[in-house]
N, C-alpha and C positions, 0 to 999 in steps of 0.2 A: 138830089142830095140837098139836102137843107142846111146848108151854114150860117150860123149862127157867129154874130162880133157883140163883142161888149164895148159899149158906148158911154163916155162921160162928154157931159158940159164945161165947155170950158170960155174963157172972155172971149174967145173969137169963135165958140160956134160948138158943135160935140166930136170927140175922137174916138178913134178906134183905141181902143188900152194897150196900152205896149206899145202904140207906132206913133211915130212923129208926124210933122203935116204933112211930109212930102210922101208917106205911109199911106195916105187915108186909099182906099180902095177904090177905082171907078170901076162903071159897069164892063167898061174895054178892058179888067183884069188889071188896067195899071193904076199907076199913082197919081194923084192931082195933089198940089197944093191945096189947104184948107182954103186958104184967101181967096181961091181964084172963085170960090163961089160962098153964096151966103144963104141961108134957108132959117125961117120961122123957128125951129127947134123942134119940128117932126119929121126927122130923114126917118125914112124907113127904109132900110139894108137889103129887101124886098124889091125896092122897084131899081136897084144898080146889080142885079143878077140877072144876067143874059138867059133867056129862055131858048136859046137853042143848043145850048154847052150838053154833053154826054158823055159817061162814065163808065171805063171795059177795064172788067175785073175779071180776070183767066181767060182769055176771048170775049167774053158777050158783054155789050154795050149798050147802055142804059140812059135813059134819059133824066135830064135833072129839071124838066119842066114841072115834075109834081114832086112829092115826096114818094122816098125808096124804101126797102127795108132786106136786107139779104141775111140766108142763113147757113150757115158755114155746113159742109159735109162731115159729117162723123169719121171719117177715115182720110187722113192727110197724105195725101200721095206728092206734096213738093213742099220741098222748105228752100226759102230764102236766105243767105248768107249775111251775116252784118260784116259792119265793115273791120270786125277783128279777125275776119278768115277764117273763123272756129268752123263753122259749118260754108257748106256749098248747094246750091242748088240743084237739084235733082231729086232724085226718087232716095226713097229713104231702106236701106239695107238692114236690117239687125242679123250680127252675128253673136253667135253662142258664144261663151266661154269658156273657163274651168269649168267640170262639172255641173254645167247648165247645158239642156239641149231645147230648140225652140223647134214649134211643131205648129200647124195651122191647117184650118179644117172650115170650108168654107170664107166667111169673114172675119172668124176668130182665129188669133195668133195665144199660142200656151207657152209660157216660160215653166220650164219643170228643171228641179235641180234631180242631180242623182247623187248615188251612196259615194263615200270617200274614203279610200282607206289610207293609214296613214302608218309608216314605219319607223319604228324608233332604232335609230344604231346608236351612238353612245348617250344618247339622249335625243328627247322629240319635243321639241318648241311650239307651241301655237301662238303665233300673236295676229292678234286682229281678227281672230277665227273665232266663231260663236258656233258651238253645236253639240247635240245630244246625246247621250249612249245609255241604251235602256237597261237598268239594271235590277235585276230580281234579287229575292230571299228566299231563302228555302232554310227550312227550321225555325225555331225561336232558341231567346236568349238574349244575352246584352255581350257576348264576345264573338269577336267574326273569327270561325275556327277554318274556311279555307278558301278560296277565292274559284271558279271555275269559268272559262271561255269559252261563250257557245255562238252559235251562229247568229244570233239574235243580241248578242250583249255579254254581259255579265252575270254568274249568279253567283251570289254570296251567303254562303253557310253559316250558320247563327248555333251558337251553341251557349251554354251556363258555362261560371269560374267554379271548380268546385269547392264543396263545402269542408269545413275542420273536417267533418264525419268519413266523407270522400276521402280525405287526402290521408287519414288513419289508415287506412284499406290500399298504402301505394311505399313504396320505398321511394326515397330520394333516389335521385339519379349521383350525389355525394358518396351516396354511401355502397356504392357499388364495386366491386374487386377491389378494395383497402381491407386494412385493418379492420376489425372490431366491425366490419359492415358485411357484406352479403355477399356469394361467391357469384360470378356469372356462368352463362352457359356458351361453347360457342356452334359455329355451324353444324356439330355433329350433335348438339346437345347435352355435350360435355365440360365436366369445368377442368379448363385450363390448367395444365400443370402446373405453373408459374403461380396458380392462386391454391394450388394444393403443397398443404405443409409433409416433410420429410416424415413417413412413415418405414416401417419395418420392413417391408413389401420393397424397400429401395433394398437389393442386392450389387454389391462390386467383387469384382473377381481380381484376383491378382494371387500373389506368390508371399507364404507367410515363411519368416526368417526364424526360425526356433533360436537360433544363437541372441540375436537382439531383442526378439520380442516384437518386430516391427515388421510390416504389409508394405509389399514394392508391386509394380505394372508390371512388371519382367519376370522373369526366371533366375533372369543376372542380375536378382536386387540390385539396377542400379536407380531407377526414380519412387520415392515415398510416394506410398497413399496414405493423404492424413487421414487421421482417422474421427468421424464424425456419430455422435450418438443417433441413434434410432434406426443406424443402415446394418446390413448382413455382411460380412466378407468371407467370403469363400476361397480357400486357397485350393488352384487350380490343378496341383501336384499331389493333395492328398486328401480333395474332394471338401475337407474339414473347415467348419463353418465357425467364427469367432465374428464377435460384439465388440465395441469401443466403451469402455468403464469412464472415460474423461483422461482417463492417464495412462490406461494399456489396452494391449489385445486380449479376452479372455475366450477360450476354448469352449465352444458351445455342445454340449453332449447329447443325445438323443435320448438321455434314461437308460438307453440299453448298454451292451456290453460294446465294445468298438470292435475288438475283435476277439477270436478264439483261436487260439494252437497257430497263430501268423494270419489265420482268413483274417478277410476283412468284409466290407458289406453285405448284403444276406445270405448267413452263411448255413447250411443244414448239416447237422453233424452224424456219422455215423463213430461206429467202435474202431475204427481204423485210424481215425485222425485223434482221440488219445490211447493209443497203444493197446487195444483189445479188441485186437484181430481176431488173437486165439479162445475168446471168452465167449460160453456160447447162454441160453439164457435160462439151463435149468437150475433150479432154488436151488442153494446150498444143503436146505436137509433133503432134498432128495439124488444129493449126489454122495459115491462111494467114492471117501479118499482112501486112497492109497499110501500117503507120505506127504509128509510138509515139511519146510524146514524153519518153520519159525510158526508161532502162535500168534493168531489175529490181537487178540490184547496181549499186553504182558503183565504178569500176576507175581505178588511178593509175599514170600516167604521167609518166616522166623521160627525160632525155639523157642515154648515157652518154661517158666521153670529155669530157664537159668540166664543170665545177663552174655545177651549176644547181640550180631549186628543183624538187622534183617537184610534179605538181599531181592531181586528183583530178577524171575528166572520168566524167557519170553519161548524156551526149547530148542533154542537155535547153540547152545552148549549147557557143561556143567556150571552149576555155581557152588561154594563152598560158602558156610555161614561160620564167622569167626566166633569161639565162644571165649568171655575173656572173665567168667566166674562160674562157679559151680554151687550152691548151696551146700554147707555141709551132711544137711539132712537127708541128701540123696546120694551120701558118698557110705558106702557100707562096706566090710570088710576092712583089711589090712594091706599095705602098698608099702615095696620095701625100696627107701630113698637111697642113693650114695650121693654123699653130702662130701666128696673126699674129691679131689682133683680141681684141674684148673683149667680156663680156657684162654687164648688167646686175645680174639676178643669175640665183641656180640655177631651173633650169626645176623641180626638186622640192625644195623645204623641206626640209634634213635637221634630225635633230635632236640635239642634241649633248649629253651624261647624265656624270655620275659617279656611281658606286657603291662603300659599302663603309663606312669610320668616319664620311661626309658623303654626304648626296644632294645632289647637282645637275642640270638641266636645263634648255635653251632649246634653241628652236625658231631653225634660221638658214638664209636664204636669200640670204645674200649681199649685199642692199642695203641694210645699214643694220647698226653693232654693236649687239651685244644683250648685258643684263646675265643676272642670275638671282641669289636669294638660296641659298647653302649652307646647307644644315640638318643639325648634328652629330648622327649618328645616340646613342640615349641608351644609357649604361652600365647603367642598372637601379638609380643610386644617387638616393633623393631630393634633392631641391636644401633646404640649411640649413648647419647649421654644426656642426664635428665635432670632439672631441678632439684626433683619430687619423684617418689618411685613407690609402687605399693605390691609387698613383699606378702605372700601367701603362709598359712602352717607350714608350709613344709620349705620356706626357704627362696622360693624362686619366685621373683619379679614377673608382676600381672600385670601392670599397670606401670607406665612413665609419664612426667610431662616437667613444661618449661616454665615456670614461673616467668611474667611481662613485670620485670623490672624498672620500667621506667616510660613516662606517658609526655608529650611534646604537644604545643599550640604555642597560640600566639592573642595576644590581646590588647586592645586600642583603651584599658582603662577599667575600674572596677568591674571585676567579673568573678561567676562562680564557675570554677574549673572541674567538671569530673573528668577523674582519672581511672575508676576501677583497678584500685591496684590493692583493695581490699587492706587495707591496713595504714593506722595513724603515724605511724614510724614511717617518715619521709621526709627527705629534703627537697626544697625547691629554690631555682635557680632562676633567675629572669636578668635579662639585660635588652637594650634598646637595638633594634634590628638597623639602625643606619648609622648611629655613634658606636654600636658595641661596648659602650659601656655599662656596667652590669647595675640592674636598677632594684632597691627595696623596697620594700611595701608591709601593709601589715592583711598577716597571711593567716587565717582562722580556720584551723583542722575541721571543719564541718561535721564528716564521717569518714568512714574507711576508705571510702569511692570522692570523697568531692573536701574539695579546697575552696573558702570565701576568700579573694584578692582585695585590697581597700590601696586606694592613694589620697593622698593628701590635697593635691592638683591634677589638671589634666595633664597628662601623657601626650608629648609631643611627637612622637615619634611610635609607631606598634612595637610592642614588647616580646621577644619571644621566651616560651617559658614551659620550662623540664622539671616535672614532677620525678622524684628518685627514691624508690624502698631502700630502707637504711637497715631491714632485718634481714637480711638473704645471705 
């Protein structure tokens, strides 16, 4: 080994650097005082090195008579301990860790990590962790439209936002089963009752009350069924089918007949059910009557030529035609009258009438006079008492009424007063409505209908004031 000192001059002689005199090195390994010796100022470090000293490094021992040079093994099979105890002496062990396994092959040692998986329960933390997770695309676009997990990573679905043009061609998800928006369908492909409005096709049955007019659940009309437009109601008692108007029940008719001779629903009729039984179905002109007792039409018969009543004979008896003139140009011959005797009274009661402003009638047959009371047929005027009355040709009142005598207000101060009481002949009266004392004024007949009031000063108090016709 060649050691090496660094050497300074000093007043007594050269030193080792860093060492005091008692420092200085002898060949015996120890120390000498500087003093105890003295030299020219060429010590050479060289001749105070013992050439028989040897040097063992891991067992083998070495000489320090020349120079050495040693070269360390590639693979360290002992470490020495310092003196903080961190390590020990011995053979050197490596154990694996997390997710690292070590493997050796020859005189090569491999650190290999392996895969790590990692679980998230309400959340998953990494801290201090570095590491990869390989993730694809699949499609183009600028929106990630779904995300999927495969054994390898991630792949992420890339898709477009769609365009105005796109989204023309979509309903809102807004406007779905509302209002004024679009109906849905559900698992059978049908739209929902609840999104379908009350049509016609909605039938209730219940028990219709002919006395009220009103649809009950029962039989024993005891609970309403209100009644709503666009449904059927069917009463369950007599099949018959009524609508709701907004305010009643109305009876819904088929067009056809309801029923016939009591039937009811489809009903086929033979000649039994109206009374021809016995009718069989040969024509009348090919049939032989026998007898009738009456004629299909009934036909009317008069006299002509002389002033009679016509009469209306059907063969079901006689009729007699009254004749109640004769012309004299069809009376020929001579006809001998007795004009001589008397009768009791008329063989027929006539009866004797007026008609027209008076009803009257009796009944006269000659033996005996008869009165009757007249009854004055009425004008349409009630019976009272009237102002003004307007009296017909012939005497009797058509017409009544009351002349408005006298007209009432009140006024805070010049004013025009109508009264309509048609005429300048009037008095008026005013006095103060809180003193009662009666106040004047100048009072200007206008017209028939209206009175000009003037005062002098204001009116302290409202005036009440009675217009009065003085011609009645």
């Amino acid at each position: 080994m060649d050691i090496k000192y660094a050497y300074y001059r000093s007043s007594v002689g050269y030193k080792i650097e860093g060492k005091t005199d008692s420092e200085v090195l002898t060949a015996g390994g120890g120390t000498r005082s500087i003093s105890t010796f003295w030299h020219d100022g060429n010590l050479n470090p060289l001749d105070y090195v013992p050439k028989t000293r040897t040097l063992t490094i891991n067992g083998t021992a070495y000489d320090l008579s020349a120079n050495r040079s040693f070269t360390t093994p590639d693979t360290i099979t002992r470490l020495k301990g310092g003196a903080s105890g961190s390590l020990v002496s011995g053979d050197v062990t490596l154990a694996a860790g997390s997710n690292m396994t070590i493997s050796q092959s020859g005189n090569t040692i491999t650190l290999a990590s392996t895969d790590t998986t990692y679980s998230a329960g309400n959340g998953l933390t990494l801290s201090g962790t570095t590491f990869s997770l390989p993730v694809t695309t699949s499609g183009t676009g600028n929106v990630v439209t779904g995300i999927t997990q495969t054994a390898n990573g991630i792949t992420v679905s890339l898709g477009s936002l769609p365009t105005s043009a796109d989204l023309a061609n979509y309903i809102p998800v807004s406007q779905k089963g509302i209002a004024n928006g679009v109906a849905t369908l559900d698992a059978s492909g049908q739209v929902p009752a609840t999104q379908l409005p009350s049509y016609v096709d909605d039938v209730l049955e219940g028990y219709y009350k002919v006395a009220d007019g009103k649809f009950y659940k029962e039989a024993a009309y005891t609970n309403l069924l209100a009644g709503e437009t666009g449904k059927i109601y069917v009463s369950l008692d007599t099949n018959k089918t009524y609508r709701w108007t907004g305010t009643t029940f109305v009876y819904i008719t088929s067009g056809a007949v309801d029923s016939v001779n009591g039937l009811t629903g489809v009903v086929v009729l033979n000649k039994s059910h109206v009374g021809l039984s016995n009718v069989d179905n040969t024509a009348d002109a090919s049939k032989s009557v026998l007898s009738a007792t009456k004629w299909t039409t009934a036909r009317s018969i008069a006299l002509s030529g002389v002033t009679s009543t016509a009469q209306t004979i059907d063969g079901s008896g006689n009729v007699t035609i009254p004749v109640t003139a004769v012309p004299a140009t069809l009376l020929t011959g001579t006809a001998a009258i007795n004009t001589t005797g008397s009768s009791a009274k008329l063989t027929t009661p006539r009866t004797i009438s007026a008609t027209g402003d008076a009803a009257w009638n009796v009944s006269f047959d000659g033996s005996a006079n008869v009165t009757s009371a007249l009854t004055l047929a009425a004008t349409g005027v009630t019976a009272g008492t009237y102002d003004e009355v307007t009296v017909d040709s012939k005497g009797r009142v058509i017409a009544g009424s009351n002349i408005v005598k006298s007209y009432s207000t009140s006024i805070s101060g010049t004013a025009s007063v109508v009264h309509n009481l048609g005429t300048r002949n009037v008095d008026v009266a005013m006095y103060d409505t809180v003193t009662f004392y009666k106040i004047d004024g100048r009072i200007k007949l206008t017209d028939p209908n209206k009175i000009d009031i003037e005062f002098d000063s204001a009116l302290p108090n409202t005036v009440a004031i009675t217009v009065t016709r003085k011609d009645i």
